[in-house]
C-alpha positions as CSV (number, residue, x, y, z in Angstrom):
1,X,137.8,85.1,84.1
2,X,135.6,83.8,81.4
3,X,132.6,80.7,81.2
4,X,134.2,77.9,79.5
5,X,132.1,75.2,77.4
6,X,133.0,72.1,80.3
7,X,129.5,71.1,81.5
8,X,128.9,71.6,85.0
9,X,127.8,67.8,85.6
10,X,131.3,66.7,84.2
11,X,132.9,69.2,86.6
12,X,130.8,68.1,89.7
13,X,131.3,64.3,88.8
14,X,135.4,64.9,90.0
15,X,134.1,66.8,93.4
16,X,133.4,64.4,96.4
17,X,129.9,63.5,97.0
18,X,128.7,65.4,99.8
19,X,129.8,68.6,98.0
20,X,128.4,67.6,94.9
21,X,125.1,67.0,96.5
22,X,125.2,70.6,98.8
23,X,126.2,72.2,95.1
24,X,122.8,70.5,93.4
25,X,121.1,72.1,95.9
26,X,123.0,75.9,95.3
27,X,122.4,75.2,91.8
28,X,118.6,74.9,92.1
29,X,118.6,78.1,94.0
30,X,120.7,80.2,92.0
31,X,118.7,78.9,88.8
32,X,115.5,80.4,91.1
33,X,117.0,83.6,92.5
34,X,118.5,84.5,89.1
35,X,116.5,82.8,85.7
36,X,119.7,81.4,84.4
37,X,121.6,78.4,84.1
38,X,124.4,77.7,85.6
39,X,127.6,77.4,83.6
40,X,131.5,76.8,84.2
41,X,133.7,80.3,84.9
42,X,136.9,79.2,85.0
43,X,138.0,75.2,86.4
44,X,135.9,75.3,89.3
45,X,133.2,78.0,89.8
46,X,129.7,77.4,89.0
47,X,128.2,80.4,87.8
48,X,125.2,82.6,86.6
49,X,124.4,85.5,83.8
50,X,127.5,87.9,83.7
51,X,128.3,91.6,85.2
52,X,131.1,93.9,83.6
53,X,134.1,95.3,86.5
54,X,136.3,97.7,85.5
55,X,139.5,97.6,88.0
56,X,141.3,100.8,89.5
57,X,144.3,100.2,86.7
58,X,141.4,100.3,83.9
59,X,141.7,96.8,83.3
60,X,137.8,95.6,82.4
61,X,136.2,92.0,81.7
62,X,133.4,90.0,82.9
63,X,132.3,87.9,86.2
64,X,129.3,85.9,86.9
65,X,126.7,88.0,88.3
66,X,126.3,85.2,90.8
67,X,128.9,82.2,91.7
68,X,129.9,79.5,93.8
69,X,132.2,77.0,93.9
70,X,132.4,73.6,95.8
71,X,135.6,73.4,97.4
72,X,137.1,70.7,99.4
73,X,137.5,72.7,102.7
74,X,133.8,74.9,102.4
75,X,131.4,76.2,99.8
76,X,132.6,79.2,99.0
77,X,129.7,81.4,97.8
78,X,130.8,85.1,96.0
79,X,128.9,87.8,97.3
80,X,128.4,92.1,97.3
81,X,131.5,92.6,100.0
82,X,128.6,95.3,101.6
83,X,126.3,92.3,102.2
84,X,129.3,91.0,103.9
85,X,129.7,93.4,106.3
86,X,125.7,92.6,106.9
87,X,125.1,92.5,110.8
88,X,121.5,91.6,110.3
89,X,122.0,89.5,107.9
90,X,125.0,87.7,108.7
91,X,124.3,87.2,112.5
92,X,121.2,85.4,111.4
93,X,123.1,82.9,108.8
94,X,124.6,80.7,111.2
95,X,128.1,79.1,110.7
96,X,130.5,80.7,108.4
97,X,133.3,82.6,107.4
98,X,134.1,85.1,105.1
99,X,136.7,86.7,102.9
100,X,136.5,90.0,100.7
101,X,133.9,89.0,98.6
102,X,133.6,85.1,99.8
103,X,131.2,83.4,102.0
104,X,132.3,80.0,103.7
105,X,130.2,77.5,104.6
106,X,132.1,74.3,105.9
107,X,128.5,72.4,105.7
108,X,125.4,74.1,103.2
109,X,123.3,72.8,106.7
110,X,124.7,75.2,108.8
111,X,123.6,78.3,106.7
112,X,120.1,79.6,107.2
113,X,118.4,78.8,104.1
114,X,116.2,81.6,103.9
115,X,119.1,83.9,104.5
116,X,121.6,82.7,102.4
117,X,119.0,83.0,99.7
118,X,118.0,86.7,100.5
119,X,121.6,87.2,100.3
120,X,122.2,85.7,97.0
121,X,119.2,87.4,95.9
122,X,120.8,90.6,97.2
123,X,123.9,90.5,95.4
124,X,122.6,89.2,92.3
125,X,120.9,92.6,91.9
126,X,123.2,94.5,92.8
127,X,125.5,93.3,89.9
128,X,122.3,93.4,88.2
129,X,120.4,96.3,88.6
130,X,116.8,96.4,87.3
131,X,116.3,99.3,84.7
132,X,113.8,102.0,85.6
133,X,111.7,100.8,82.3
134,X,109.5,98.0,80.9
135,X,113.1,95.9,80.8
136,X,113.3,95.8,84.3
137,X,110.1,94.5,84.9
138,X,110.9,92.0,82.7
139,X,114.4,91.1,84.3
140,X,112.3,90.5,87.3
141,X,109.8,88.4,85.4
142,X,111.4,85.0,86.5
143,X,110.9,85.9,90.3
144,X,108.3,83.1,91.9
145,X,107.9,84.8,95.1
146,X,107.3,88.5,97.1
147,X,110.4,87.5,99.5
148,X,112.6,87.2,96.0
149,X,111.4,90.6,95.0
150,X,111.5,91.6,98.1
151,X,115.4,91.4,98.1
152,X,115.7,92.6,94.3
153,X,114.9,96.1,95.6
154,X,117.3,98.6,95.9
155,X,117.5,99.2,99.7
156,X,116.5,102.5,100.1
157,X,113.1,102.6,98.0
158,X,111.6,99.5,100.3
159,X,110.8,102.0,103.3
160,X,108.4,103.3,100.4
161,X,107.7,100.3,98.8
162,X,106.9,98.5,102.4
163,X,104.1,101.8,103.4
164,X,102.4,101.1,99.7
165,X,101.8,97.5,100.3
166,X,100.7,98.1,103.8
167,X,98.3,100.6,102.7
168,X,97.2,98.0,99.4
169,X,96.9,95.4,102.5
170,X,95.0,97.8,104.7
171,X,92.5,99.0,101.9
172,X,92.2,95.2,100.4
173,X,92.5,92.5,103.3
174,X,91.3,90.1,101.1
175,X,93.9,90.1,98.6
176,X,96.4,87.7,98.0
177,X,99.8,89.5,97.3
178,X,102.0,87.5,94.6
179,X,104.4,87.9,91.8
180,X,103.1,88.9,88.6
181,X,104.8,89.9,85.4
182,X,107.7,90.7,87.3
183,X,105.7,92.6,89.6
184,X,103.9,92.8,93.0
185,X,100.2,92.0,92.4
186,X,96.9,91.7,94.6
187,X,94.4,89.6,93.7
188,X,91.2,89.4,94.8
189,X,88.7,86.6,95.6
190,X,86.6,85.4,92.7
191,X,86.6,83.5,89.4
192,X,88.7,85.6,88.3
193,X,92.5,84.7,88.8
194,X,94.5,88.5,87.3
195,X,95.9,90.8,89.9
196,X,94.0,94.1,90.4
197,X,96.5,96.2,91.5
198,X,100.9,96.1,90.9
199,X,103.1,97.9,92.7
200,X,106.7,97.8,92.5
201,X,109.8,99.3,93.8
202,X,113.2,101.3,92.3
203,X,116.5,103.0,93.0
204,X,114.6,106.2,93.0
205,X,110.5,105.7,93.0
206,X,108.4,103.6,93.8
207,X,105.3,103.0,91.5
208,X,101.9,101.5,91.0
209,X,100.1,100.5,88.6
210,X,97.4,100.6,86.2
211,X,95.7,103.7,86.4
212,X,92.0,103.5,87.6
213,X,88.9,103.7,85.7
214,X,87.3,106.4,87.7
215,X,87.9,109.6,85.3
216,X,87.7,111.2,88.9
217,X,90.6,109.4,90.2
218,X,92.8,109.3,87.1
219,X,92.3,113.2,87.2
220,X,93.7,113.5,91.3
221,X,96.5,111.2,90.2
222,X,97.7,112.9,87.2
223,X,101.0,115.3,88.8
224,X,102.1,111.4,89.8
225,X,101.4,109.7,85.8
226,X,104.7,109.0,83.8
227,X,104.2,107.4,80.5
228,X,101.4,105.2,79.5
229,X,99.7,104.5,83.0
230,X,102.7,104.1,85.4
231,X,102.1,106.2,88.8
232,X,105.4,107.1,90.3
233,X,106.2,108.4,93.6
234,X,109.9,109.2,94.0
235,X,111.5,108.5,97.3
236,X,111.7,112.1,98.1
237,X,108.1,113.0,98.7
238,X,105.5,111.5,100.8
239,X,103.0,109.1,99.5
240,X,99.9,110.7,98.8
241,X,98.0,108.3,101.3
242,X,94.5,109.5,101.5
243,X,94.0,109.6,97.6
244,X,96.1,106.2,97.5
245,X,93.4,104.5,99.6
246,X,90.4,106.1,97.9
247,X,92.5,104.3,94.3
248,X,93.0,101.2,95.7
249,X,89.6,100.6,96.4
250,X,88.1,101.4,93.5
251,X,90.7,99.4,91.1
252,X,90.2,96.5,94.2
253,X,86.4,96.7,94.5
254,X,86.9,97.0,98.2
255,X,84.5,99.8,99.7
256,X,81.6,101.1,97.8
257,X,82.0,104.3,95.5
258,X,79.4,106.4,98.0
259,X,82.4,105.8,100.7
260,X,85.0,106.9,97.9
261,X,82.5,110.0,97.3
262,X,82.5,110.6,100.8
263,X,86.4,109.9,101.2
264,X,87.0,112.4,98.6
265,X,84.5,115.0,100.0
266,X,85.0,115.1,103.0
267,X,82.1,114.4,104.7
268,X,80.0,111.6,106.3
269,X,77.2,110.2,105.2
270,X,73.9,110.3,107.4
């Protein structure tokens, strides 16, 4: 299969109208869920970015990283076959079908909209993996929303990922979680509008960032500091929880340093 240079609107001017309105609405959230725009793979699928497959025989090519196409009987919308096989996921979607890699909707208002888009999102970066670098955050960058990044994670680093934000949440009520430079961010009330604190999630770690200020702090932290200010936790050790709060609220603002002293010491002030 290969994109050819037919523009989608000429393509979705020959399907009939109802399916041509349910695919202006897929469009508008694929173009969300993956930064791209959609273009013609093939005479009838509508699809985004590409992903490399290499068959059993050997044989190799390309495939859209995400897809649909408007059919007369149902929208058929390509997914991961895993997500398929979904229970959660799929017993909360509502009416469909589905085939190897196919999803079936008969009517686009009889899918869940929030769960056809965690789905999409799903796939999407599975076929697209985020690197463990700079690049991935940047990959991410076009996310708008913590339930989109959310569903770019690889599965098993959000157990991790789900205990840091609590623990961000717990240390910094006040914060208001968001998207940021392809990250998780908190920011705090006030004037100013930048995120504290990041944290984000991998295939194997989970990391926050920047370091703190406190020379004290940066020091406890350093077994966890790769490269210039990342702190890394892989998915096989525990989070370091009590230093993790003590960090938080000194990059957050939230607690005084005397209670950080204190936190750190041991003790309790009279």
């Amino acid at each position: 299969m290969e994109p050819t240079p037919v523009p989608v609107d000429d393509f979705l001017a020959t399907v009939p109208e109802r399916r041509a309105a349910e695919a202006h609405r897929l469009i508008d959230l694929m173009r969300e869920v993956t930064g791209a725009e959609p273009v013609m793979w093939g005479p009838s699928i509508i699809g985004y970015g590409s992903a490399p497959y290499r068959t059993a025989a050997g044989t190799e090519g390309l495939v859209p990283a995400a897809a649909f196409s408007p059919r007369k009987a149902a929208v058929t919308v390509y997914l991961s076959p895993a997500l398929l096989t979904n229970t959660h996921l799929m017993g909360r979607l509502g009416r469909h079908k589905v085939g190897k890699s196919c999803l079936y909707l008969s009517r686009l208002d009889h899918a869940d909209s929030e769960v056809l888009r965690e789905l999409i999102t799903r796939s999407f970066w599975e076929e697209v993996p985020p690197q463990r670098n700079r690049q991935g955050a940047l990959a991410r960058a076009h996310l708008r929303c913590v339930a989109d990044y959310l569903a770019s994670v690889a599965l098993e680093a959000r157990p991790m990922l789900d205990e840091l934000r609590d623990l961000v949440r717990q240390v910094a009520p006040e914060a208001e979680e968001v998207v940021s430079y392809g990250l998780i961010g908190y920011r705090m009330p006030g004037r100013s509008r930048a995120a504290k604190v990041f944290v984000s999630g991998w295939r194997d770690h989970v990391a926050l960032y920047p370091q703190p200020d406190d020379e004290a702090l940066r020091a406890e932290l350093s077994p966890w500091v790769r490269g210039k200010g990342t702190v890394w936790f892989s998915l096989s050790e525990d989070l370091p929880t009590a230093l993790l709060e003590r960090v938080v609220a000194s990059m957050t603002g939230s607690g005084s340093p005397a209670d950080a002293a204190t936190s750190a010491n041991g003790t309790t002030a009279d």
